[in-house]
C-alpha positions as CSV (number, residue, x, y, z in Angstrom):
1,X,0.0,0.0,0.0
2,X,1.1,3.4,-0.4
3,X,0.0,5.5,2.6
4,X,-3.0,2.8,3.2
5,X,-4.3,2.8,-0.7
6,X,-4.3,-0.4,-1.3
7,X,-2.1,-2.4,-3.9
8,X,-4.7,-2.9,-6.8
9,X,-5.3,1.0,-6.8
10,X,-1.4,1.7,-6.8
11,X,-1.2,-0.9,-10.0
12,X,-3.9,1.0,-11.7
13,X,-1.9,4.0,-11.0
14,X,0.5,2.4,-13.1
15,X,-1.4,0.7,-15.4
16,X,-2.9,4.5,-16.1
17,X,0.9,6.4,-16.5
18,X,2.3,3.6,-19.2
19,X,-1.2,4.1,-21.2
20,X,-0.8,7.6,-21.0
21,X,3.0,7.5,-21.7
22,X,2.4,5.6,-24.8
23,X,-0.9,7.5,-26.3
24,X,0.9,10.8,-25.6
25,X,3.7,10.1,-27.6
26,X,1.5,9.2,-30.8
27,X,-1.0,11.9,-30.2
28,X,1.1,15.0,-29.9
29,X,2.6,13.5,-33.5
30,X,-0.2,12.6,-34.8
31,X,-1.4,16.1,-36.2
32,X,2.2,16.4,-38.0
33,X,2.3,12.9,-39.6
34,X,-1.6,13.6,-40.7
35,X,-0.8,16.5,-42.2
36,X,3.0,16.5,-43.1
37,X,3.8,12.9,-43.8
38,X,0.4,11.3,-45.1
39,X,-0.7,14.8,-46.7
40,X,-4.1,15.0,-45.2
41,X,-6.2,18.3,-44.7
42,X,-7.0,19.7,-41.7
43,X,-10.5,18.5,-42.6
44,X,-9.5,15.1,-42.5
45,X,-7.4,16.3,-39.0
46,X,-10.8,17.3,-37.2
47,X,-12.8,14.4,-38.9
48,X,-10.3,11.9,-37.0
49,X,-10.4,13.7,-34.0
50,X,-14.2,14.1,-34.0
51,X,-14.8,10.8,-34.5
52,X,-12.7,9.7,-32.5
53,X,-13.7,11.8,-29.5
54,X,-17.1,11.1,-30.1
55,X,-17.1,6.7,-30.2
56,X,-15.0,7.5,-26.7
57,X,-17.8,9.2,-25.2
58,X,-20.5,7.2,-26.1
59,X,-18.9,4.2,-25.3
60,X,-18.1,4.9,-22.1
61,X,-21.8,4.6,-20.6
62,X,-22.3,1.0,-22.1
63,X,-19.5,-0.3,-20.9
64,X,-20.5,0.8,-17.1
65,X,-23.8,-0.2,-17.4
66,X,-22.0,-3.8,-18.4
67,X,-19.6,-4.1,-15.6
68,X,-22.8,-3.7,-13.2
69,X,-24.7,-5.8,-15.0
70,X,-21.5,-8.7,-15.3
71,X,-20.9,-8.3,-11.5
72,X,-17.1,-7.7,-13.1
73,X,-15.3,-4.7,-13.5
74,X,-11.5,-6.6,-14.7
75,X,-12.5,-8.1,-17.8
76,X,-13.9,-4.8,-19.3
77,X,-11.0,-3.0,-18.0
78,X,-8.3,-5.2,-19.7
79,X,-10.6,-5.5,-23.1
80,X,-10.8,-1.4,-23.3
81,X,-6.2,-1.4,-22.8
82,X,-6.3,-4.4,-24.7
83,X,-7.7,-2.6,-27.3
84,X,-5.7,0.4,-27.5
85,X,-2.2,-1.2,-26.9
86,X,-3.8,-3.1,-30.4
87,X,-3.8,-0.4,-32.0
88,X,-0.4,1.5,-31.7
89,X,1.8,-0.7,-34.6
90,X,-0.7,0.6,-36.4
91,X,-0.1,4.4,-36.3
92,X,3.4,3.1,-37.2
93,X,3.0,1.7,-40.4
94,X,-0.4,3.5,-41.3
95,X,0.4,4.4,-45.2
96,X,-3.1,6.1,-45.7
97,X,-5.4,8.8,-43.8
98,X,-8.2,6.5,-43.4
99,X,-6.1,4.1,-41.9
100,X,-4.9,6.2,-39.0
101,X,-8.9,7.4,-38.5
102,X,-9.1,3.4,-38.2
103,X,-6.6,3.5,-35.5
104,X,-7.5,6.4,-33.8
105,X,-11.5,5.2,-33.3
106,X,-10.2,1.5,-32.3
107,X,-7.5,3.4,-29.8
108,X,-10.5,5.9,-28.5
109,X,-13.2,3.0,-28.0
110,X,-10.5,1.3,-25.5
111,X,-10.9,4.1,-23.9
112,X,-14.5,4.4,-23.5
113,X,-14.5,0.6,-22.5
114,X,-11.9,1.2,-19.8
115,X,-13.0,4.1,-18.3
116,X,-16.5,3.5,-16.1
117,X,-15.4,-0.3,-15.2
118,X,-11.3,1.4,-14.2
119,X,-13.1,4.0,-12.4
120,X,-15.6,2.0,-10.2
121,X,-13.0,-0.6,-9.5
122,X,-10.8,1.7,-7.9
123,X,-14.5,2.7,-5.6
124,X,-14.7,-0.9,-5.2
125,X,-11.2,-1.6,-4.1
126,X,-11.0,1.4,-1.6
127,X,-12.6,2.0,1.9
128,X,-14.5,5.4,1.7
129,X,-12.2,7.2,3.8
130,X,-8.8,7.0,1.6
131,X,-11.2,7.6,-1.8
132,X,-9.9,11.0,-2.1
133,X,-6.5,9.9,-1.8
134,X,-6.9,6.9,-4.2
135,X,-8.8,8.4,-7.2
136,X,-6.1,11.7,-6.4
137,X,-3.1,9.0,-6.7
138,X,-4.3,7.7,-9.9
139,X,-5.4,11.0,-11.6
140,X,-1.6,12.0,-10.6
141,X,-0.1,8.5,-12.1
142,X,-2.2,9.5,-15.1
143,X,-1.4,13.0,-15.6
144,X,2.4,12.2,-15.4
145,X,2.1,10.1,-18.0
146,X,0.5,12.7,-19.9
147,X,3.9,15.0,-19.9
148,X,6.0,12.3,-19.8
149,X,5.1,10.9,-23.0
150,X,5.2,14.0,-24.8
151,X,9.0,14.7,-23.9
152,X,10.3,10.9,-24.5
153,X,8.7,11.7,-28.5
154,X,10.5,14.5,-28.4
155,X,13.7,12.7,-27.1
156,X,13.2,10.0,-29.8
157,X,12.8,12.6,-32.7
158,X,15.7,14.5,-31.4
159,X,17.9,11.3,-31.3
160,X,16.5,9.7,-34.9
161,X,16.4,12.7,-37.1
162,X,12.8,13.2,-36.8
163,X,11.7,9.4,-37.2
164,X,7.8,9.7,-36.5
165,X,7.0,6.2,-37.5
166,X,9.9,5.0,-34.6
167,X,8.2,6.6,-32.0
168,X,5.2,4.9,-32.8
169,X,6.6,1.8,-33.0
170,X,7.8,2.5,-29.4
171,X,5.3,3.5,-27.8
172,X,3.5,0.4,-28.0
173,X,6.0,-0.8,-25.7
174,X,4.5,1.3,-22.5
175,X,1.1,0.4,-23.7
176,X,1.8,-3.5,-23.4
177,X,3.5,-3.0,-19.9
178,X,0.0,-1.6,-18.8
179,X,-1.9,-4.4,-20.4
180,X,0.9,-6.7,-18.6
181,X,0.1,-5.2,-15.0
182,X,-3.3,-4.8,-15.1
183,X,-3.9,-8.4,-16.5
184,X,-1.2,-10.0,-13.7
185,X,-1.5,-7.6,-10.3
186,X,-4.7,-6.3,-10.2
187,X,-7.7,-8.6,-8.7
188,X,-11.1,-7.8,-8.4
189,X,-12.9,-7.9,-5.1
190,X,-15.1,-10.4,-4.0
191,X,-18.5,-8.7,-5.2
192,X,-20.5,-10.9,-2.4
193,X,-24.1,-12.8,-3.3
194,X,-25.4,-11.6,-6.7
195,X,-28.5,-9.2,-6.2
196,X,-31.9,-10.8,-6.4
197,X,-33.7,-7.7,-8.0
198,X,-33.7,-6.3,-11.8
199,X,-30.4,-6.4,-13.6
200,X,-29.0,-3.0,-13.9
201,X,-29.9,-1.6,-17.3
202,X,-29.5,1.5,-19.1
203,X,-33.5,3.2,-18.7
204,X,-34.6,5.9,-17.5
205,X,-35.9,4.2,-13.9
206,X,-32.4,2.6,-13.6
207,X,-31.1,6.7,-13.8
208,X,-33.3,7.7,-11.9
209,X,-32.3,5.4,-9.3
210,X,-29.2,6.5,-9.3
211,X,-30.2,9.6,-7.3
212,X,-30.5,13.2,-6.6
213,X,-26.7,13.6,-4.8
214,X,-25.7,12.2,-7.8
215,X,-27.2,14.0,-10.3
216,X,-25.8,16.9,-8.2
217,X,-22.5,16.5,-8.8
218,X,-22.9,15.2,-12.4
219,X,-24.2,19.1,-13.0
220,X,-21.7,20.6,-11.0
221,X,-18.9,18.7,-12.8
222,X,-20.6,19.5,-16.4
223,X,-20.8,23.2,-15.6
224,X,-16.9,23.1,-14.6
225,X,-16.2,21.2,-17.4
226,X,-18.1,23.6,-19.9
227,X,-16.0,26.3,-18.9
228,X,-13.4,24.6,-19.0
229,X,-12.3,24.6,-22.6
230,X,-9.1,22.7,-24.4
231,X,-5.8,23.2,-23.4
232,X,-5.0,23.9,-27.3
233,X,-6.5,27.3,-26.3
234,X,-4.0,27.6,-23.6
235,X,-1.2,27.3,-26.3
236,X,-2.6,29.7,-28.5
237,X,-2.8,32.2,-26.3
238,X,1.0,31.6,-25.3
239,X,2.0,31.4,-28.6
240,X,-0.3,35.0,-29.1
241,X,1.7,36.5,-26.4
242,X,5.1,35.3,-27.5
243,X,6.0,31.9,-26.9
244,X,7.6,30.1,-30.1
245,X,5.5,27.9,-32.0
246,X,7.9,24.6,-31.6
247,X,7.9,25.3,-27.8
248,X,4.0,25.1,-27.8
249,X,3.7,21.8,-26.1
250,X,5.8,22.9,-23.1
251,X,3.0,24.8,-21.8
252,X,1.0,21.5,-21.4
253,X,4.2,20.0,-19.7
254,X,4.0,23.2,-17.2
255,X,0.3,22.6,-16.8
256,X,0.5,18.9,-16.2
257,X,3.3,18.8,-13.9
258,X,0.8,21.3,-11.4
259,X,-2.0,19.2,-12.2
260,X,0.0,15.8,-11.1
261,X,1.7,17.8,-8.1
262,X,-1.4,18.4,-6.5
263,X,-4.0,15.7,-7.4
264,X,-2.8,13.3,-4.7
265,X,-2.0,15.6,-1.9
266,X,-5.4,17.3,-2.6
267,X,-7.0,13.7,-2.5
268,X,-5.5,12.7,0.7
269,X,-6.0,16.3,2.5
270,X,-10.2,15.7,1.7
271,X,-10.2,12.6,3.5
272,X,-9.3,14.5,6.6
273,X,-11.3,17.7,6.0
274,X,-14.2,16.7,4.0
275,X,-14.7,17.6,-0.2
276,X,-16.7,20.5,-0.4
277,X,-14.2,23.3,0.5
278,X,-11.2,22.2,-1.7
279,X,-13.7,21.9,-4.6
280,X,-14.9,25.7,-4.1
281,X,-11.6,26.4,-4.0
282,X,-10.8,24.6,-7.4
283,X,-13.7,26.5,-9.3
284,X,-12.0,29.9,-7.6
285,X,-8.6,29.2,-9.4
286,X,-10.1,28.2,-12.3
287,X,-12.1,31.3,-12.3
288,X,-9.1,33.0,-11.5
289,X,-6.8,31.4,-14.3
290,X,-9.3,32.6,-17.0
291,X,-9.4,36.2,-15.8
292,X,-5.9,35.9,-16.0
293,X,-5.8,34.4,-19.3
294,X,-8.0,36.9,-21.0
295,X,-6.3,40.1,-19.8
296,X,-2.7,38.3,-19.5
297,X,0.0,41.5,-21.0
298,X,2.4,39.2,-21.1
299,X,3.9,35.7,-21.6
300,X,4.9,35.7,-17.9
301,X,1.3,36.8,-17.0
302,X,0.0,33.8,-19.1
303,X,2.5,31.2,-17.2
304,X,0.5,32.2,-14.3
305,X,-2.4,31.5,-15.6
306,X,-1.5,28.7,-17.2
307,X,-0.1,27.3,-13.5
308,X,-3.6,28.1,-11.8
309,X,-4.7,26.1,-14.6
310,X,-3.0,22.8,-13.7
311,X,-3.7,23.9,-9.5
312,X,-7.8,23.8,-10.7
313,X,-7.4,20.3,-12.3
314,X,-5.6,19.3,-9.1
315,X,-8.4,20.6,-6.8
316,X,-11.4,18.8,-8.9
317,X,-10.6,16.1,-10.9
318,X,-9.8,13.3,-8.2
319,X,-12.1,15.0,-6.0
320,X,-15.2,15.1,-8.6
321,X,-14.1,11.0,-8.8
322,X,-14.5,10.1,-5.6
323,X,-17.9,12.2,-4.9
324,X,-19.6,10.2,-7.7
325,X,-18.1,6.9,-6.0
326,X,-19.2,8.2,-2.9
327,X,-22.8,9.2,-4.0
328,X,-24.1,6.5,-6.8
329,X,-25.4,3.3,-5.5
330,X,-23.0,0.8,-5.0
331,X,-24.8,-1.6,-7.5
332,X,-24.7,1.1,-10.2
333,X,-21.1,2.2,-9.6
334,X,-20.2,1.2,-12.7
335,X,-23.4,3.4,-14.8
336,X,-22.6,6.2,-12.6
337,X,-19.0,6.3,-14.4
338,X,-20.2,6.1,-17.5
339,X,-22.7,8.7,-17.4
340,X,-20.6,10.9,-15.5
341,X,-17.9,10.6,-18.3
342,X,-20.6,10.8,-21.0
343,X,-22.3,14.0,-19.7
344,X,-19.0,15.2,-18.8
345,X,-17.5,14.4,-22.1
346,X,-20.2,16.2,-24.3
347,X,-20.0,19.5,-22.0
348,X,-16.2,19.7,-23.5
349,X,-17.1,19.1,-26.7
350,X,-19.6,21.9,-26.3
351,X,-17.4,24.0,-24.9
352,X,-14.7,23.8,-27.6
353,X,-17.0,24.6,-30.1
354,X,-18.2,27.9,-28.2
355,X,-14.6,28.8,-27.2
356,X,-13.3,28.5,-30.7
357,X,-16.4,30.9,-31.8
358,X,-15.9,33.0,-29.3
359,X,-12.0,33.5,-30.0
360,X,-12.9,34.2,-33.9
361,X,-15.5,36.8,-33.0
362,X,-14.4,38.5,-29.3
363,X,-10.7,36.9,-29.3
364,X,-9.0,35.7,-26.0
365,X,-10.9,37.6,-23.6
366,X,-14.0,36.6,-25.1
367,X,-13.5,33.2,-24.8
368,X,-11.6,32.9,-21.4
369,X,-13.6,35.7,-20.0
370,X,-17.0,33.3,-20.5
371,X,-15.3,30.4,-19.0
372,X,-14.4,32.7,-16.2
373,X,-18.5,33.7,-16.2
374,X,-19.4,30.1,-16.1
375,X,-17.4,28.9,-13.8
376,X,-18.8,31.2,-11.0
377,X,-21.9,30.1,-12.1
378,X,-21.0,26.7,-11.8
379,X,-19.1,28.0,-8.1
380,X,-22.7,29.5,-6.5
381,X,-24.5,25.9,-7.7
382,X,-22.2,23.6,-5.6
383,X,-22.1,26.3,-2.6
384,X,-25.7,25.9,-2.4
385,X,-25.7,21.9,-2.9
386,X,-27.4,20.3,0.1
């Protein structure tokens, strides 16, 4: 155990970091060798991604409803990595657009499949007082992956002359180590006598059921979520402000690096003092990194905001997590995760669309300024949450 979080939640930890190692190193390439290698358009770019995005999303509610309906959380799990670590020779020696969009929607329904059944294992492995710090440890294991695989691609282009295809090929290496733990440490916990009522289906009583507390926090997490907005906006406005186009990904690195500083400290503090005051205090810097996004003079200003950026993923992510674990039923933790995720999911996709119009017609202060607008509005809504 690490600090009391027990052994399977650590491995997941893991499991998520070499995942995210490996899908970072193809997907902050992926946009060049689509464009620069394979001489697609950027309408072919934004086809890939939306699709992509989109079989993700709506695949993650099935496969919760599934893992409550199995009793079994492991098998989903390992089918959704499975899946993805499939898919990275692929990128490799993809020779044509379509099939990298092949790739990409195989890679992105892994995901959906993993997510709910990951997600509600690690509620099903934990006691409730050490959830913050176990869904905190994970979201930190994750997000280090997420800026370590960006600067080992950039190590292996450095060191090959610019060999795209070779850092494909090499990152399937991490994503088979995570298929390799997760199949071989983690085990599932005894789920106990199998319930005598309905199976757990995907209806409108079997939402309902899933209750008010609940449905709480899946609106307070959608509203933070919709003002959210991609980080690719953070990069354009430090690229606006100065920053050199080839150093662009650094300021996800900087961002990251706060994000996975914080996420397990902030997890394992709200064990001891309770949820609802560090979240306020993550819509507040978020709020706070858009105003100073949208009136940032200068790049310094903007690696402020971008800092109070990371800090506000650190104060909600884990902690959003472990309040859905802590409010769904624990016979529909598996749902719950997927319709978080879903609902969650669709409030981004809404939101880049609206921050991208909004930078066209009002520019950066337009768009950060209405994340800032939304996120107070999202701020007063959990304040009041009974």
């Amino acid at each position: 155990m690490a600090g009391g979080i027990p052994r399977g939640v650590v491995a997941l930890g893991f499991v998520s970091l070499f995942m995210d190692v490996s899908s970072e190193m193809i997907h902050g390439l992926l946009p060049l060798f689509l464009t620069g290698t394979l001489g697609a358009s950027a309408l072919i770019l934004g086809l890939v991604e939306g699709v992509a995005e989109a079989a993700a999303q709506i695949t993650k509610v099935f496969s919760g409803v599934l893992s409550d309906r199995f009793g079994r959380r492991k098998p989903l799990a390992v089918l959704g990595y499975g899946l993805s670590a499939a898919t990275k020779p692929l990128f490799a020696f993809a020779m044509a657009p379509w099939l990298v969009l092949g790739a990409r929607f195989v890679d992105r329904v892994g995901k959906g499949i993993r997510g709910a059944p990951r997600d509600a294992l690690v509620a099903d492995l934990t006691p409730a007082g050490i959830r913050g710090a176990a869904f905190g440890l994970r979201q930190t294991m994750d997000t280090v992956g997420a800026f370590a695989g960006p600067l080992i691609a950039v190590a292996i282009m450095w060191a090959s002359g610019d060999d795209i295809r070779l850092v494909f090929v090499l990152a399937t290496i991490p994503a088979l180590l995570a298929v390799a733990i997760l199949m071989r440490t983690v085990k599932e916990p005894p789920r106990g006598a199998p319930a005598t009522g309905p199976r757990p289906k995907l209806d409108r009583a079997s939402l309902a059921a899933l209750g008010r507390p609940f449905w709480m926090i899946t609106g307070v997490g959608a509203m933070l979520t919709l003002a959210r907005v991609s980080e690719a906006f953070l990069i354009l406005r430090a690229t606006d402000l100065g920053l050199a186009v080839a150093l662009g990904p650094m300021v996800l690195v900087l961002a990251n690096v706060v994000y996975a500083g914080s996420a397990w400290p902030v997890g394992a503090v709200s064990d001891r003092i309770g949820k609802h005051g560090l979240l306020l205090a993550g819509f507040g810097v978020l709020a706070l990194a858009h105003l100073v996004l949208a009136w940032a003079p200068d790049l310094w200003a903007a690696a402020v905001g971008i800092v109070l950026w990371g800090l506000h993923l650190g104060l909600t992510q884990g902690l959003l997590a472990a309040e859905v674990a802590a409010t769904a039923p624990t016979e529909s933790r598996g749902t719950a995760f997927g319709v978080f995720n879903l609902i969650t999911g669709l409030a981004l996709l809404a939101a880049n669309a609206a921050g991208g119009a909004l930078w066209v017609f009002a520019g950066p202060s337009g768009t950060f300024g209405a994340g800032a607008a939304i996120t107070l509005l999202a701020l007063a809504l959990f304040a009041t949450r009974a």
